[in-house]
N, C-alpha and C positions, 0 to 999 in steps of 0.2 A: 547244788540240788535246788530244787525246786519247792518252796514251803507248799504249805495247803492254799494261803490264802493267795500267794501269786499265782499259783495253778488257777484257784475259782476266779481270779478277776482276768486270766489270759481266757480262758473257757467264755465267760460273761462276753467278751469282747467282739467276739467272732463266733457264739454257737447261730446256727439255723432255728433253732427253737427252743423252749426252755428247760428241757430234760437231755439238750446234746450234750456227751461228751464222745461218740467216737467217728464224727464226722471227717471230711478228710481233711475239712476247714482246722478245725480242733486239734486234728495231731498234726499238722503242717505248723498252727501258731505253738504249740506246746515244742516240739523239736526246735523250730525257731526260737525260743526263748531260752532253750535250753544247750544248743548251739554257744548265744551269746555271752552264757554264764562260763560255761565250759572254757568258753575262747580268752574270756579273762584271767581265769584260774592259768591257762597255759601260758597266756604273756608273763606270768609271775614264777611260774613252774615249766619254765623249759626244757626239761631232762624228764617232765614226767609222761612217759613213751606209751603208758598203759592208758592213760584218758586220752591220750591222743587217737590212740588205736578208737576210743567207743566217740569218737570227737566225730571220725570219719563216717565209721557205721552209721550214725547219726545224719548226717550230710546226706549219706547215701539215704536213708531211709525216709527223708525230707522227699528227697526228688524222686523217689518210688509214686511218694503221694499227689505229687505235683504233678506228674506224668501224667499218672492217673486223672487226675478231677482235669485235666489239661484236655485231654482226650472224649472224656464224659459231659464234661459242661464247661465250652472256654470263658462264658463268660463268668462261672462262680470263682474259676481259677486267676480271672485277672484282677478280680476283687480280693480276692484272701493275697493276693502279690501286695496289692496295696496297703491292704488294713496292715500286714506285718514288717511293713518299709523293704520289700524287694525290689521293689523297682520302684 
């Protein structure tokens, strides 16, 4: 999981402005971070089928948002690719 203070310094990272937190920027970096915490727990925990199952959801709900700001604004979207090391 995600503390407080790496949630505030991923949010600081990538908000639009100084009061964002539900940008698509913001939950694309927070799911992305959240992705990679996950993704380690399961290299150590390989039989654990139930994080896995929200591992995916997760995945999925990344590229919900990604589509989206994809669609809306390509170029805020090739930037949040960047700042979060996707491409």
């Amino acid at each position: 999981m995600l503390t407080k203070t790496k949630k505030q310094k991923v949010i600081s990272e990538v908000a639009v402005h100084d009061t964002d937190t539900g940008s698509p920027e913001v939950q694309i970096a927070l799911l992305t971070k959240k992705i990679e915490e996950l993704t380690k727990h399961l290299k150590k925990n390989a039989k654990d089928n139930h994080s896995r199952r929200g591992l995916l959801g997760m995945v999925a709900e990344r590229q919900k948002h990604l589509k989206y700001l994809a669609k809306k604004n390509p170029k805020r979207h090739t930037t949040i690719l960047k700042k979060v090391g996707m491409k």
